[in-house]
DRENNUKOL-769641 format. One record per atom (N, C-alpha, C, O): x, y, z; atom name. Coordinates in steps of 0.05 Angstrom, whole numbers, plus 5000, padded with zeros to 4 digits. Example, Ala and Ser with C-alpha at 12.3 -4.5 7.8 and 13.67 -1.06 7.14 Angstrom:
# residues 2
     x     y     z  atomo
  5264  4886  5156      N
  5246  4910  5156     CA
  5264  4934  5156      C
  5285  4934  5169      O
  5257  4955  5142      N
  5273  4979  5143     CA
  5258  5001  5157      C
  5268  5023  5161      O
***
This chain:
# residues 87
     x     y     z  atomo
  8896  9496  7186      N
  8912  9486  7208     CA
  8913  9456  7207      C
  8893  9443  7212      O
  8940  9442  7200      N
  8931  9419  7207     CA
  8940  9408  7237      C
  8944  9424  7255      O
  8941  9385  7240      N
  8950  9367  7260     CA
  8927  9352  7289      C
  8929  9334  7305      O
  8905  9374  7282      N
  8889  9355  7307     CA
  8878  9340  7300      C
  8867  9335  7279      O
  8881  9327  7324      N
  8873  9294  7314     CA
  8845  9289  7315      C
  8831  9300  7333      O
  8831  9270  7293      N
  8811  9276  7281     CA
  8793  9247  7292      C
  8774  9237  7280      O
  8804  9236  7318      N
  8790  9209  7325     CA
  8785  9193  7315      C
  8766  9178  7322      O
  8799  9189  7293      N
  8808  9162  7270     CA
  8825  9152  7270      C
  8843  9167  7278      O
  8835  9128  7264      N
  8856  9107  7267     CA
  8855  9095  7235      C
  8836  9085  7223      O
  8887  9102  7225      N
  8883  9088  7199     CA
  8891  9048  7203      C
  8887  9033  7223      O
  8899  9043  7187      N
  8892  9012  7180     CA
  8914  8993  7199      C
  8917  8968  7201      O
  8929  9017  7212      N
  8950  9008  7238     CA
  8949  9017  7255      C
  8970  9017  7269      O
  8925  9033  7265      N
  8921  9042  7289     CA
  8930  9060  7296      C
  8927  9065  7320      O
  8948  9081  7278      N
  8959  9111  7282     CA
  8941  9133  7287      C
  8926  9135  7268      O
  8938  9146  7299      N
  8916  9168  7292     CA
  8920  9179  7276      C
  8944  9183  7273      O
  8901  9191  7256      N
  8898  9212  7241     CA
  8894  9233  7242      C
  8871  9240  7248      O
  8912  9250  7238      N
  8910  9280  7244     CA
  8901  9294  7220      C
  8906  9284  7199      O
  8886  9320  7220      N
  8878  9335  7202     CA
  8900  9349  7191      C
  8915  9366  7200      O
  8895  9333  7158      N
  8922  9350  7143     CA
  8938  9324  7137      C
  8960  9326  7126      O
  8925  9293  7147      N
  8952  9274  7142     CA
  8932  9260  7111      C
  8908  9260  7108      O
  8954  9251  7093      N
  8949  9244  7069     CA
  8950  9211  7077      C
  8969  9202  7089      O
  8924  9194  7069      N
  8925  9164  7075     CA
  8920  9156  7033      C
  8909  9169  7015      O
  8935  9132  7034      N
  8939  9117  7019     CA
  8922  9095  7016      C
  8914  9093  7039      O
  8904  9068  6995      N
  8905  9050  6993     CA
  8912  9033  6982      C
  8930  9044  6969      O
  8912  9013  6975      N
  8937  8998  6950     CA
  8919  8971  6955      C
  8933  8951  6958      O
  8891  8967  6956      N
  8884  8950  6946     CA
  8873  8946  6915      C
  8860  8966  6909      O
  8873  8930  6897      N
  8868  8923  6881     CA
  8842  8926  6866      C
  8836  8929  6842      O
  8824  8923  6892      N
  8793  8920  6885     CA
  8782  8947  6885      C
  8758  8950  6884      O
  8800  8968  6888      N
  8793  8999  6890     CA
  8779  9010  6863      C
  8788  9002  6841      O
  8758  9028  6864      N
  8748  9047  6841     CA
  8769  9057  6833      C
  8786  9044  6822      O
  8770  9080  6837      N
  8793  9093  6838     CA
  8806  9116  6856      C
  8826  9130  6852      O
  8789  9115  6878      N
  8798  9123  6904     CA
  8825  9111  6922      C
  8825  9093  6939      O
  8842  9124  6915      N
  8873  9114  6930     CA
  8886  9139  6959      C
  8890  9133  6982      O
  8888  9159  6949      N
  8901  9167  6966     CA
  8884  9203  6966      C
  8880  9222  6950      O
  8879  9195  6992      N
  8858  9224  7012     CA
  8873  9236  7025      C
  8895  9225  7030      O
  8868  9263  7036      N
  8874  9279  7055     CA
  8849  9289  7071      C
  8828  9292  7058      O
  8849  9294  7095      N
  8831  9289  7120     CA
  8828  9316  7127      C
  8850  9327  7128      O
  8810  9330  7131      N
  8805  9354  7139     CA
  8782  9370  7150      C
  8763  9367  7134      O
  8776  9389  7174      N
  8746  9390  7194     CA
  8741  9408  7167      C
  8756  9418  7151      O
  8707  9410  7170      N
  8690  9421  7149     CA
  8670  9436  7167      C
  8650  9426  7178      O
  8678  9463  7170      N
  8661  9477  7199     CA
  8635  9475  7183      C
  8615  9477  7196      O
  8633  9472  7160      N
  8605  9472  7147     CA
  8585  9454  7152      C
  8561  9457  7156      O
  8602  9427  7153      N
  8593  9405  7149     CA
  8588  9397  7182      C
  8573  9379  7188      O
  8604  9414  7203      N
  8620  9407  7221     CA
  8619  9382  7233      C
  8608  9373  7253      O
  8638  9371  7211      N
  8654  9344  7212     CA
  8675  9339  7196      C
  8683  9359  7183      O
  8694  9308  7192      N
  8717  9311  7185     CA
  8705  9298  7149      C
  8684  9290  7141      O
  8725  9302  7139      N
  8718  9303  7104     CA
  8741  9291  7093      C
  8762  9293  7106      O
  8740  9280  7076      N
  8764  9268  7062     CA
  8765  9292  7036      C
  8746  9307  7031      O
  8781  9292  7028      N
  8793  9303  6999     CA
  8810  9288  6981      C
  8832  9281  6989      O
  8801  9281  6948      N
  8822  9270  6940     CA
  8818  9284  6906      C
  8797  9296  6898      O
  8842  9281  6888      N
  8839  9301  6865     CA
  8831  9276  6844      C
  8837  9252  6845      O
  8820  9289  6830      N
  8807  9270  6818     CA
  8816  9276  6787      C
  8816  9258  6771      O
  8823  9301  6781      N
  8835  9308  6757     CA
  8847  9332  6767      C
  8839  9344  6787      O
  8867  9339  6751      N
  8888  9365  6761     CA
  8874  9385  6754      C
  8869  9394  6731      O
  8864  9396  6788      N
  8859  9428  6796     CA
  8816  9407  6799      C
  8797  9423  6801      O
  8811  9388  6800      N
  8790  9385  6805     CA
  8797  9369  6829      C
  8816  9353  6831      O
  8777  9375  6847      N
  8781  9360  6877     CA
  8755  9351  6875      C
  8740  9363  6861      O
  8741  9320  6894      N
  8723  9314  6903     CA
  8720  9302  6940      C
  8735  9285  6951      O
  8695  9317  6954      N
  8702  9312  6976     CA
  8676  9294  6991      C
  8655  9289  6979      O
  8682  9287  7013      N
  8665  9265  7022     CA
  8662  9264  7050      C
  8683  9271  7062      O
  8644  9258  7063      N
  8641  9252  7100     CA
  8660  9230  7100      C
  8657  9210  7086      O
  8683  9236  7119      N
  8697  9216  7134     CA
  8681  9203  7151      C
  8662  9214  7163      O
  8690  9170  7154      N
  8689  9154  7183     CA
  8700  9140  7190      C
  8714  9127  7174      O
  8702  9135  7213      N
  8728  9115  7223     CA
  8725  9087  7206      C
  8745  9079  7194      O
  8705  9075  7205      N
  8706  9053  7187     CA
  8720  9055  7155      C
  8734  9036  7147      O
  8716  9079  7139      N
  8727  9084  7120     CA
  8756  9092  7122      C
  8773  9079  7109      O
  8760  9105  7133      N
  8794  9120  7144     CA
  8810  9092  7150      C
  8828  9083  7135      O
  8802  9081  7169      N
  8815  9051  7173     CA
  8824  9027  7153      C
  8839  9008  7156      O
  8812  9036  7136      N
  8821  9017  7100     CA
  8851  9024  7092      C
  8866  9008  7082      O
  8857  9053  7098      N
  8884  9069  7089     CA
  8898  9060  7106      C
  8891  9044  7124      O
  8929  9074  7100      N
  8947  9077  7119     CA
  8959  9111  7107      C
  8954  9121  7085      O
  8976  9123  7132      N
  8985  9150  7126     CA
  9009  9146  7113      C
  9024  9127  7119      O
  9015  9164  7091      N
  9036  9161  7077     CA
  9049  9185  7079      C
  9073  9187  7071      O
  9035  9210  7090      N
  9047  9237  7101     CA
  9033  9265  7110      C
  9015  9267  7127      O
  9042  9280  7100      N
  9011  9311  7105     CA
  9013  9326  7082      C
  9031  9323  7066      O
  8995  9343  7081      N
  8985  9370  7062     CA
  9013  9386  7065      C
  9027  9394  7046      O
  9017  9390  7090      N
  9047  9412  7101     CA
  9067  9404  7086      C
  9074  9417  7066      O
  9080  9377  7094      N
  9102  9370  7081     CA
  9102  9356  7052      C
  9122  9360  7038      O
  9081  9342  7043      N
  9080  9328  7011     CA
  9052  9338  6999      C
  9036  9320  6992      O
  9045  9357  6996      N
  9029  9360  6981     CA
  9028  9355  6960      C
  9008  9362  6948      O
  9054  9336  6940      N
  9053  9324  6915     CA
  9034  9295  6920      C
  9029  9283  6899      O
  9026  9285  6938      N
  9014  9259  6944     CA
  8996  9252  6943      C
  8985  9231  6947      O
  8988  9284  6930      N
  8958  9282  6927     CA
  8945  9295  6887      C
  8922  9300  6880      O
  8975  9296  6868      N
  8984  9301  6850     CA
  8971  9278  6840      C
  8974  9256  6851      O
  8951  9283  6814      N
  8947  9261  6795     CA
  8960  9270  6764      C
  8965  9294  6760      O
  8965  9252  6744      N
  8976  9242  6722     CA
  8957  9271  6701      C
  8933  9273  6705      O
  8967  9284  6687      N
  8951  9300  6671     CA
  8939  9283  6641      C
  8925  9295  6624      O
***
């Protein structure tokens, strides 16, 4: 399910909803650019997701301090190519 909002604010103060794909485009990045946000009843808390090679995913504890670096560039629903890396 996405869309509830996950009490994060990306890098303009939008909320982040579960299921929205955030972007970074700084320079000084590893290679972490662009996540998707999602609750982890396991974890129960919010998690980032990002692909790291095609059909491999790696995931991580969200926090507002981290989430806030991005900005949203869309969701899982409508662009799930956004989250497509290079083979």
């Amino acid at each position: 399910m996405s869309g509830r909002y996950s009490g994060m604010r990306d890098k303009h103060g939008i909320d982040i909803a579960e299921g929205d794909i955030l972007q970074r485009d700084e320079d000084d990045l590893e290679f972490v650019k662009t996540i998707a946000i999602f609750w982890s009843d396991e974890e129960a808390g919010w998690k980032y997701r990002f692909r790291a090679n095609p059909g491999e995913y790696i995931e991580g504890l969200a926090n507002a301090e981290y989430c806030s670096l991005f900005e949203i560039i869309g969701n899982i629903d409508e662009n799930p190519e956004l989250l497509e890396v290079e083979s």
